[in-house]
C-alpha positions in Angstrom: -12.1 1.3 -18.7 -15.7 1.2 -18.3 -16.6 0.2 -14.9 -19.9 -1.9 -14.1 -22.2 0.3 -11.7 -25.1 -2.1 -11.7 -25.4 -6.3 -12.2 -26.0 -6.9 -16.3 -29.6 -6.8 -16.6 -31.1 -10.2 -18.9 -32.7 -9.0 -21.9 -35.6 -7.8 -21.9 -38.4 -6.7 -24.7 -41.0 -4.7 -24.3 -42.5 -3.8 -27.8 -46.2 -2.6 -28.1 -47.3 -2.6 -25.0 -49.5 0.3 -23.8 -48.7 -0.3 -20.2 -45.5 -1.1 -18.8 -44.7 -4.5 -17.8 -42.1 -3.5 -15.2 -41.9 -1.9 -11.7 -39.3 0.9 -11.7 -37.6 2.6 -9.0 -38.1 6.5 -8.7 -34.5 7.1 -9.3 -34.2 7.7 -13.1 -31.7 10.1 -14.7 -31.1 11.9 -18.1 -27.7 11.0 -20.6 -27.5 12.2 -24.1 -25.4 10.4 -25.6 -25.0 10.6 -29.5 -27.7 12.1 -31.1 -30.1 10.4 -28.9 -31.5 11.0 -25.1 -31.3 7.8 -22.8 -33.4 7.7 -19.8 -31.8 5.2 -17.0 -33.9 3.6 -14.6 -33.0 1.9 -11.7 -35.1 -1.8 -11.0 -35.8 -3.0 -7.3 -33.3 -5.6 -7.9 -30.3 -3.0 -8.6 -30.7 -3.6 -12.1 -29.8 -0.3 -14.4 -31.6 -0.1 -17.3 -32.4 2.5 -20.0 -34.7 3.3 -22.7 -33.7 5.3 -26.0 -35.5 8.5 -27.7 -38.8 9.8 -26.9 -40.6 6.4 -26.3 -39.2 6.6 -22.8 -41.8 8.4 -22.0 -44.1 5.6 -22.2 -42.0 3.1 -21.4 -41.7 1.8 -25.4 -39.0 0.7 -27.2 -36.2 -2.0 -26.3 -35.3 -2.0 -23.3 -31.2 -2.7 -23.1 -28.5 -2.9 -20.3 -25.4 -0.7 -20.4 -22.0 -0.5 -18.6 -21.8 2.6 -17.6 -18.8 4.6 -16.3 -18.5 6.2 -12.7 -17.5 9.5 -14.9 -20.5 8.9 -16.8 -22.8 8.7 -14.1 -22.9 12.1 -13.0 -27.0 12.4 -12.5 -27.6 9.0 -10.4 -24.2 9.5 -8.5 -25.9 12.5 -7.4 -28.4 10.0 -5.5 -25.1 9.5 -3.5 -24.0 12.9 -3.3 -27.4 13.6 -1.9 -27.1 11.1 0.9 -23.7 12.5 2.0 -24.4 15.9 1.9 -27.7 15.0 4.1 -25.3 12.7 6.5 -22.9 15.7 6.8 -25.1 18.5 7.6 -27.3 16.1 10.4 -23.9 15.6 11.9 -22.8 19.2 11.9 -26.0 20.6 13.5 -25.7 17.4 16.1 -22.5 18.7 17.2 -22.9 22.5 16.6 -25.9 22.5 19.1 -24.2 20.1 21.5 -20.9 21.9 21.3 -21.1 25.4 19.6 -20.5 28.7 20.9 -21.8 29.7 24.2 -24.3 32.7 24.0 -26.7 29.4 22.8 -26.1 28.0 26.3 -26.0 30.3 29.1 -24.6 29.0 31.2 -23.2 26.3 29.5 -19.5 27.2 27.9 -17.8 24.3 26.0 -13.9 24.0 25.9 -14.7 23.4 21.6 -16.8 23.7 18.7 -16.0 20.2 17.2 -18.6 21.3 14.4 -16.1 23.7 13.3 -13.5 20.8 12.4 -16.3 18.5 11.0 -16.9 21.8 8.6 -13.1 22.1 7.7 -12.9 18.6 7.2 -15.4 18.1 5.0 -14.5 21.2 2.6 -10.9 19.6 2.4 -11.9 16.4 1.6 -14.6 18.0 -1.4 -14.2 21.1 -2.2 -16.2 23.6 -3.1 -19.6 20.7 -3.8 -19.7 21.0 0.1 -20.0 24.6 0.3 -24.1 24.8 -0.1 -24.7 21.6 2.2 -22.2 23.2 5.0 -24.4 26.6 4.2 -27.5 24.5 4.8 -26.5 23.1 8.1 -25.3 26.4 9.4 -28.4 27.9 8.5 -31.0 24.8 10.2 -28.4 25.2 13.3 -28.6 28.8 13.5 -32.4 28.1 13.2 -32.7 25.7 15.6 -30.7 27.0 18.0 -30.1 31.2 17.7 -27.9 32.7 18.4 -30.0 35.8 19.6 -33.5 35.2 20.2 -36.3 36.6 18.1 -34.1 37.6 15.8 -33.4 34.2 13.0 -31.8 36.7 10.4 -29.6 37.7 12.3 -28.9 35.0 13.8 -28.6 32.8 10.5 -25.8 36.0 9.1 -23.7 35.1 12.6 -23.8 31.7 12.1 -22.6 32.1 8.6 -19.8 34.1 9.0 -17.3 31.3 9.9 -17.8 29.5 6.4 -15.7 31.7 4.3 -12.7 30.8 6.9 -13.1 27.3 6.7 -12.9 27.6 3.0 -9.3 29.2 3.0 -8.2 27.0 6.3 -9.3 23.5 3.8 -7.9 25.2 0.3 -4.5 26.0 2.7 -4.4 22.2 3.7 -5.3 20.8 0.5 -2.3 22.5 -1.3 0.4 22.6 1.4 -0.1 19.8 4.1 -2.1 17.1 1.9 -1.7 13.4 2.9 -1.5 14.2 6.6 1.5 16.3 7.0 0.0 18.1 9.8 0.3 15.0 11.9 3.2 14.1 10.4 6.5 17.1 11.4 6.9 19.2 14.1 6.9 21.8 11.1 3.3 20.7 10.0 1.8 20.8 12.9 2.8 23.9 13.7 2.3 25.7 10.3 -1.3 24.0 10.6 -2.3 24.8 14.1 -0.7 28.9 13.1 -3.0 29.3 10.2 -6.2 27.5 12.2 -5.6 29.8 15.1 -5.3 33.0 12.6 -8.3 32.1 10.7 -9.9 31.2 14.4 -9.3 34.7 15.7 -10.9 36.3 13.0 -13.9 34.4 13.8 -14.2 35.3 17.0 -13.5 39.1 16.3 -16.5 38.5 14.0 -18.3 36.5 16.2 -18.0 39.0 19.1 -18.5 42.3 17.6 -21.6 40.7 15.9 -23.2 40.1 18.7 -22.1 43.0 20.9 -23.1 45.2 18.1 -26.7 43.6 18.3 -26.7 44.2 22.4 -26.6 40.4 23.3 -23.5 41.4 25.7 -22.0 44.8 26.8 -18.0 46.1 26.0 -16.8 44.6 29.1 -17.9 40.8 27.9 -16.8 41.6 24.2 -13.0 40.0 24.9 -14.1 37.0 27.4 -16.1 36.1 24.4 -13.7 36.5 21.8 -11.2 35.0 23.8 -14.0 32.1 24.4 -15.0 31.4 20.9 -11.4 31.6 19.5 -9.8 29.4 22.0 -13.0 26.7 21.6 -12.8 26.6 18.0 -8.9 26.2 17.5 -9.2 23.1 19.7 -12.2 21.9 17.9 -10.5 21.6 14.3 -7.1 20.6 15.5 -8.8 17.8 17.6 -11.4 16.9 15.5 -9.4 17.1 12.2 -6.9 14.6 13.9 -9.5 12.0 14.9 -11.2 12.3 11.5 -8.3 11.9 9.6 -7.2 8.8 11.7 -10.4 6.9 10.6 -10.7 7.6 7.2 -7.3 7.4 5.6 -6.8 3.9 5.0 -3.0 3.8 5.7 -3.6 6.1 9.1 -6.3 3.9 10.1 -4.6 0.7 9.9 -2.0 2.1 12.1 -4.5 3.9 14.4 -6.2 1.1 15.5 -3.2 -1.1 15.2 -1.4 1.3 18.2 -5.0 1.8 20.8 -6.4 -1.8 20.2 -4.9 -2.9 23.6 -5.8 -2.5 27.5 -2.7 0.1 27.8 -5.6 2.2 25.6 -8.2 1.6 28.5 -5.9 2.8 31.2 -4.6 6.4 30.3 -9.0 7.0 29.2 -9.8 5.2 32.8 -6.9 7.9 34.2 -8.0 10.8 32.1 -11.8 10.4 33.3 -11.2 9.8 37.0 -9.0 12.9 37.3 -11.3 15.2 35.8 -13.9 13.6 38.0 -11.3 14.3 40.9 -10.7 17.9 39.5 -14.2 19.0 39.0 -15.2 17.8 42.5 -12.2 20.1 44.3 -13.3 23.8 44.5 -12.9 26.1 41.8 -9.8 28.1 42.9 -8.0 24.7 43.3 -7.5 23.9 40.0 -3.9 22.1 40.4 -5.4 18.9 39.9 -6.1 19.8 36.3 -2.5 19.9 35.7 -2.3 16.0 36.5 -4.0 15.8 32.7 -0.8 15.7 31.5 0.5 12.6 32.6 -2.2 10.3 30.6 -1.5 12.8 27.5 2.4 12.3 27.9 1.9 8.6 28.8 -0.2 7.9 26.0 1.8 9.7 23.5 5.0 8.3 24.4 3.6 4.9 24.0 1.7 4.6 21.2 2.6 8.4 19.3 0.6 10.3 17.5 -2.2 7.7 17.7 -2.0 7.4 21.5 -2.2 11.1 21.7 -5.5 11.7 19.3 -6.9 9.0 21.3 -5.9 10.5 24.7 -7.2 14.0 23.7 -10.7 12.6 21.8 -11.2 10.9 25.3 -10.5 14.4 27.4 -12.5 16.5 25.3 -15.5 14.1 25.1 -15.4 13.6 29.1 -15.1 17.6 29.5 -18.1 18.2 27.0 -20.1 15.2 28.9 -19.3 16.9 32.9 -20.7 20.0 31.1 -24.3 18.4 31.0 -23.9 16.7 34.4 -26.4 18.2 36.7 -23.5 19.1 39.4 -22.9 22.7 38.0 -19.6 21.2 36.2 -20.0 24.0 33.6 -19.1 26.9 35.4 -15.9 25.5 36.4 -15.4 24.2 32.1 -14.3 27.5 31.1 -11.6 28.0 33.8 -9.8 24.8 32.1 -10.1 25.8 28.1 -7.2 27.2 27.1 -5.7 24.3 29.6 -6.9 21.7 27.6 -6.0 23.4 24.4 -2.5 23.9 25.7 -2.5 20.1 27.1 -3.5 18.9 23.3 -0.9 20.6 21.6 1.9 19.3 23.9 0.6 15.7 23.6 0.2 16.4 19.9 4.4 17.6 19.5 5.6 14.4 21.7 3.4 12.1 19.3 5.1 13.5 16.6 8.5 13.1 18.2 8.1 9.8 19.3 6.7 8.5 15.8 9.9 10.5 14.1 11.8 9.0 16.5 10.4 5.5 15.4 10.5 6.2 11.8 14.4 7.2 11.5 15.1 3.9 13.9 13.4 1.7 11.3 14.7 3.3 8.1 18.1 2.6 9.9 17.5 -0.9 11.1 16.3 -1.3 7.0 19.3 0.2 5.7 21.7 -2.1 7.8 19.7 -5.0 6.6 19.5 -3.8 3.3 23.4 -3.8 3.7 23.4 -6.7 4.7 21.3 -7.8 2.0 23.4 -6.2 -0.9 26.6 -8.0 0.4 25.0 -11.4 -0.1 23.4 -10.9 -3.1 26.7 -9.5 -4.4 28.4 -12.3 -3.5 25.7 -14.5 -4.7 25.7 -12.4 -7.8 29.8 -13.6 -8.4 29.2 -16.9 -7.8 26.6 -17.4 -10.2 28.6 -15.1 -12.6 31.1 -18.2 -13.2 29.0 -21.0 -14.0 26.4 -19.1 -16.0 29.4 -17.3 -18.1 30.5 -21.3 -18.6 27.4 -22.2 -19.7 27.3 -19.2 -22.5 30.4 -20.6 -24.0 29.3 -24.8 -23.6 26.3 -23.2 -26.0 28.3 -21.5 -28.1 30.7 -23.9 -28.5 27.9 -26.3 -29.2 25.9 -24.6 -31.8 29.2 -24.5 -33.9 29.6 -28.3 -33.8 25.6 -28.6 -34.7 26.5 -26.1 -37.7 29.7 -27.8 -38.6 28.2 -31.4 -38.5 24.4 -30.1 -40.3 22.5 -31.2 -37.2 18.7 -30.9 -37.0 17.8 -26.9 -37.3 14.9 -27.2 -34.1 18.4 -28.2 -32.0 20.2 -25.7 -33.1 17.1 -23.1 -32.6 16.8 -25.1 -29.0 20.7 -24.8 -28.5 21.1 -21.0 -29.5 18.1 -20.2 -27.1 20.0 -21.6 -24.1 22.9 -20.0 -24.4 21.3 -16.1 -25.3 19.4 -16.7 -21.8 22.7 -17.7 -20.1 24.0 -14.9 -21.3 21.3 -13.1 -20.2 21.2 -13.9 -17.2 24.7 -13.6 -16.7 24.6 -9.8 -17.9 21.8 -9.1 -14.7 23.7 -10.5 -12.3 26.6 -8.3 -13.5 24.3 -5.3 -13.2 22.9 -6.2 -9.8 26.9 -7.0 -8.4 27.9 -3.8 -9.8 24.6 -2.0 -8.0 25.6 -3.4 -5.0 29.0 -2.2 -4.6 28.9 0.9 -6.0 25.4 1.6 -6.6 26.0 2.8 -10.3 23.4 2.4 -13.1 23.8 2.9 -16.7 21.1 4.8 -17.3 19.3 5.5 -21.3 16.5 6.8 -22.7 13.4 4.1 -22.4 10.1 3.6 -24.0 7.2 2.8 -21.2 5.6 0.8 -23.7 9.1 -1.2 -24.8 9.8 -1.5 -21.5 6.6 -3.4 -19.9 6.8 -5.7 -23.0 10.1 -7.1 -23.1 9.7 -7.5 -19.4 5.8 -9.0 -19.4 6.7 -11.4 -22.6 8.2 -14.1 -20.7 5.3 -14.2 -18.9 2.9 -15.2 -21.5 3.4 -18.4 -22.1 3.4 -19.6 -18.1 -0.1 -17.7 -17.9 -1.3 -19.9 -20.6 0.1 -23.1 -19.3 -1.5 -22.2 -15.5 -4.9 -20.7 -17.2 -4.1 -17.0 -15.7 -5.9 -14.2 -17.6 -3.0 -11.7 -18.1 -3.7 -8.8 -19.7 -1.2 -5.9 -20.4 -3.0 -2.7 -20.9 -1.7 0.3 -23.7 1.2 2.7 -22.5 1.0 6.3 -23.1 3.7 7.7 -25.8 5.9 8.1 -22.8 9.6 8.0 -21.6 11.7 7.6 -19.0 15.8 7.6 -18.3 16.8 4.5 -16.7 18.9 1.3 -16.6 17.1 -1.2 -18.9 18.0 -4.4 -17.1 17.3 -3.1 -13.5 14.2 -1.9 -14.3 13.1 -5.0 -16.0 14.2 -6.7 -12.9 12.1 -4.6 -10.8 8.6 -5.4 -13.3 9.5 -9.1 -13.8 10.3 -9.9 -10.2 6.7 -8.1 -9.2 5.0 -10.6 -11.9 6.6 -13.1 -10.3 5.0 -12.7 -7.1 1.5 -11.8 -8.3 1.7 -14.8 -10.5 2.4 -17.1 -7.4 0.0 -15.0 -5.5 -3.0 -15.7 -8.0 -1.8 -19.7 -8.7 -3.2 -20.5 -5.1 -6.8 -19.0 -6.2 -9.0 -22.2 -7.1 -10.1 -22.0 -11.0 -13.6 -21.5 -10.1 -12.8 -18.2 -8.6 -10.6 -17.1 -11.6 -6.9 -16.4 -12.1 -6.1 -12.5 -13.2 -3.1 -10.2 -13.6 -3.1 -7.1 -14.6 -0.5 -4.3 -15.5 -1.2 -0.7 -16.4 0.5 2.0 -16.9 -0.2 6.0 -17.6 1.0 9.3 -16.8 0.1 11.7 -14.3 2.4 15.3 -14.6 5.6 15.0 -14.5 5.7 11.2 -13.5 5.6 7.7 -14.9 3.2 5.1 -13.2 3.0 1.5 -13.5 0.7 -0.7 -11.5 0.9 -4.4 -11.0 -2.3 -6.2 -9.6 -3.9 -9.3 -9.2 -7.1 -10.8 -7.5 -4.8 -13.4 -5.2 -5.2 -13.0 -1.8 -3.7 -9.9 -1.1 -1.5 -8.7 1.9 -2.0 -9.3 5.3 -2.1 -6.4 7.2 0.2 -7.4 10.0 2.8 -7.1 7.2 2.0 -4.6 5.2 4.1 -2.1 6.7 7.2 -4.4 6.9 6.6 -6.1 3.3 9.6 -3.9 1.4 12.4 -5.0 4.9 15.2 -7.4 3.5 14.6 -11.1 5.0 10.8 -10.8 5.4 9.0 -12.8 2.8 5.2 -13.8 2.0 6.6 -17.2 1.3 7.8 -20.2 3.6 10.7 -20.3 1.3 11.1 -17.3 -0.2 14.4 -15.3 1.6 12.4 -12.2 1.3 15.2 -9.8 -0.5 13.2 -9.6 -3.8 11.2 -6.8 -3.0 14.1 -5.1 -0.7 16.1 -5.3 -3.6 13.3 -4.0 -6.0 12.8 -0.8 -3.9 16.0 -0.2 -3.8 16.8 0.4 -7.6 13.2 2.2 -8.2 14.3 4.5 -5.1 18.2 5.1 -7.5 15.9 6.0 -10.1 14.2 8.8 -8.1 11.2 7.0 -8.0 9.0 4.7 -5.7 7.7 1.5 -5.2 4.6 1.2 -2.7 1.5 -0.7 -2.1 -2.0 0.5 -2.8 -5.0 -0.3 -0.5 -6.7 -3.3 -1.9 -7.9 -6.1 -0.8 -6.0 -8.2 -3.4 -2.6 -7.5 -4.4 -1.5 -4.1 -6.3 2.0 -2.9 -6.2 2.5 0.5 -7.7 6.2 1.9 -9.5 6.3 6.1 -9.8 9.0 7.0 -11.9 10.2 10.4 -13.2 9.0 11.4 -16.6 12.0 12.0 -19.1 10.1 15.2 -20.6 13.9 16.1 -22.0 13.9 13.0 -24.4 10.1 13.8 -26.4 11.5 17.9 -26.7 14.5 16.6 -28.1 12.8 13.9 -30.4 10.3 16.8 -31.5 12.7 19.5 -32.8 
């Protein structure tokens, strides 16, 4: 759907003019579309604009405004590509020459090379587009800062070596620990730090023999500084991989700052910094006192997890690189605490993980015993209901033959025969839900995606009209899935439920909209529910889909529990997407079997 990048422009005409009437920006860009070559321009105001054919040369011709899509804006997204790349490669020369490897310094010997992480970081998050701005930086770094003086090309080479490994290190993540698995298992973080550390050590054979073979240092320095360099870097990406990925995934961030916003935060740093101080002012052969690092790290890991323990090691790395540049001659004494540190971050790293595992597999049980819980009364509501609702079927039945025997008025009948095929239908869903509750058994069919939203989005149509709601229901691919018809319509109609109270307390001036869409992506099914209410606070975001915990004051809050549940016997899932508004999103499995079978 075409997306507006720009505010509509009014109409304007410019015809036979020989100078133009209008002040453009410099940012223009090329599109052929058709037979014909636009030329966009961009006004002060924001205002996009483009001119057809070869009169855009001298600004003739209508001028018109266009919608254009994000995919079609390759040549002025650029303009934003271009500020990125430029943001990316000031920070990675900021930090490489604060922080980078020590033959720039003498004497100066940093526990890590946070550059390194920012590199990794920024190659898994965009591929191979960030390979010439990460080449860029390197080189102005290199330049900037050598590596060996009067010498830049060789210096430039030995800066460049590393980039190749970052590539693999950021390919690696991006196919096997995606969406923070590294943070997330015992098992991720220590396939991750294994293949940073492999990749690391290569860098620093590298690193070393480059520079030994150029006759910066001698043999007997060649493994110190391999040792140095390795040990510097692996810290850097683990640590600042963790940080970064903290503040820039919506759902980590949320929790991040939800765990450290408190004063508990401000006591392990205040801890962390004072006994370094206390540390670095002992001599150098006493450094016991370093080993008292580890009760912040532990303390803030088993508090607040994996966030507590990013935050703990950001604040011990930052107040070791800071002592570094004291003038007290703290930076002969860094190096005797490297692999101390790293060692210190990896431990608070594995009890963050356990702790948050820990906390996970207590709230999936506390769920399940309330979801228990749950099923047991709506089961028993479910039989209850059954009864009067399975009266009510046969008091309609029994009256539409009385209006058929007597030749009553046809619109009664109509009216009559209605009533009793929704009790009836009703009745059949509670049966399903009763029987999904005690025994967790679906009748499961072949389904149309298309079929399916519409017979659960038609009751809906009429209430959007009567409450001026703009619902639109988008196209469905040609695609299929196995499942339990009623269930699943549950599922769909109890989220339009919601979204249409959700958008009802939205004022008319604002407008009222719900949308669903739906499409394929491999071998799965998606269908997305959203509207522009109010959205979902975040205090309950994480506990929205826990039986008894309701957005409404007099809701009982097992809707959505309930919902969950079948999508999850299905083999699919039900989750919330980051918006600001409301937008609920069902994955199901594909039925690939079902088109083969229709095809031959």
């Amino acid at each position: 759907m075409p997306v507006p990048v720009f505010r509509r422009a009014a109409s304007v005409q410019v015809r036979g003019v020989s100078k133009p009437r209008l002040r453009v920006s410099p940012i223009s860009a090329k599109k052929k579309i058709g037979a014909k070559t636009y030329v966009f321009y961009v006004l002060p105001d924001m205002t996009l604009i483009s001119i057809a054919g070869k009169d855009s040369r001298r600004f003739f011709g209508i001028i018109t405004t266009l919608f254009v899509s994000c995919s079609d804006m390759l040549d002025l997204r650029s303009l934003r590509y271009f500020w990125w790349a430029t943001g990316a490669a000031l920070a990675y020369i900021s930090l490489d020459i604060l922080c980078g490897p020590p033959m720039r310094y003498q004497p100066i010997n940093p526990i890590w090379h946070p550059a390194a992480g920012l590199a990794v970081f920024v190659l898994m998050r965009n591929g191979w587009r960030a390979l010439l701005p990460l080449a860029a930086a390197i080189a102005l770094s290199s330049y900037a800062v050598p590596v060996l003086q009067g010498r830049l090309a060789w210096s430039i080479a030995v800066g460049l070596l590393p980039l190749p490994g970052y590539f693999a290190v950021a390919y690696f993540m991006r196919r096997r620990l995606a969406h923070g698995e590294f943070l997330a298992s015992h098992k991720g973080l220590i396939t991750w730090t294994a293949a940073v550390a492999l990749v690391s050590l290569c860098h620093g054979l590298l690193y070393s023999s480059a520079i030994m073979s150029a006759g910066a240092i001698g043999v007997d320095a060649w493994s110190n500084t391999l040792i140095r360099y390795s040990v510097a870097e692996i810290a850097g990406i683990v640590t600042f991989m963790s940080i970064a990925y903290c503040l820039t995934d919506y759902e980590s961030r949320l929790n991040f700052f939800g765990r450290v916003n408190n004063w508990e935060t401000l006591g392990y740093i205040s801890l962390i910094a004072l006994i370094l101080w206390i540390a670095l002012k002992q001599p150098p052969k006493e450094s016991i006192t370093y080993f008292l690092l580890f009760f912040p790290l532990a303390w803030a890991a088993a508090r607040q997890g994996m966030a507590g323990a990013v935050a703990a090691t950001a604040a011990l790395e930052i107040c070791v690189t800071v002592a570094t540049f004291l003038p007290d001659n703290y930076a002969s004494r860094v190096p005797d605490v490297q692999m101390l540190v790293l060692t210190l971050t990896l431990s608070g790293f594995l009890i963050g993980i356990a702790v948050d595992v820990a906390r996970r597999a207590s709230s999936e049980l506390r769920q399940s015993l309330r979801l228990a819980a749950a099923g047991e009364m709506a089961g028993a509501l479910a039989h209850e209901l059954n009864q009067p609702l399975t009266a009510l079927a046969a008091y309609g039945s029994a009256c539409t033959r009385l209006i058929e025997r007597e030749g009553g008025n046809p619109l009664l009948l109509k009216t009559v025969a209605a009533m009793a095929a929704e009790s009836e239908r009703a009745s059949n869903v509670l049966k399903r839900l009763r029987d999904f509750f005690r025994t967790g058994s679906t009748r499961l069919e072949r389904l149309q995606l298309a079929e399916l939203i519409q017979a659960s989005a038609t009751p809906f149509h009429e209430q959007a009209r009567k409450e001026n709601i703009d619902f639109t229901v988008h196209d469905s691919p040609a695609a299929r899935l196995l499942g339990d018809r009623v269930q699943l319509e549950i599922v769909i109609r109890n989220l339009l439920a919601n979204a249409f109270q959700a958008v009802s307390q939205q004022p008319d001036s604002q407008g009222r909209k719900v949308v669903i869409d739906s499409g394929t992506d491999g071998d799965w099914i998606w269908i997305r529910i959203a509207d522009n209410g109010p959205g979902i606070a975040n205090k309950i975001r994480a506990r929205l889909f826990e039986p008894f915990i309701s957005l409404k004051s007099s809701g009982m809050g097992l809707g959505l529990a309930i919902s969950r549940s079948i999508i999850e016997t299905h083999g699919g899932t039900l989750a919330i997407e980051p918006s600001p508004h409301g937008v609920l999103k069902i994955t199901l499995p594909e039925d690939k079997a079902g088109h083969e079978s229709d095809n031959e």
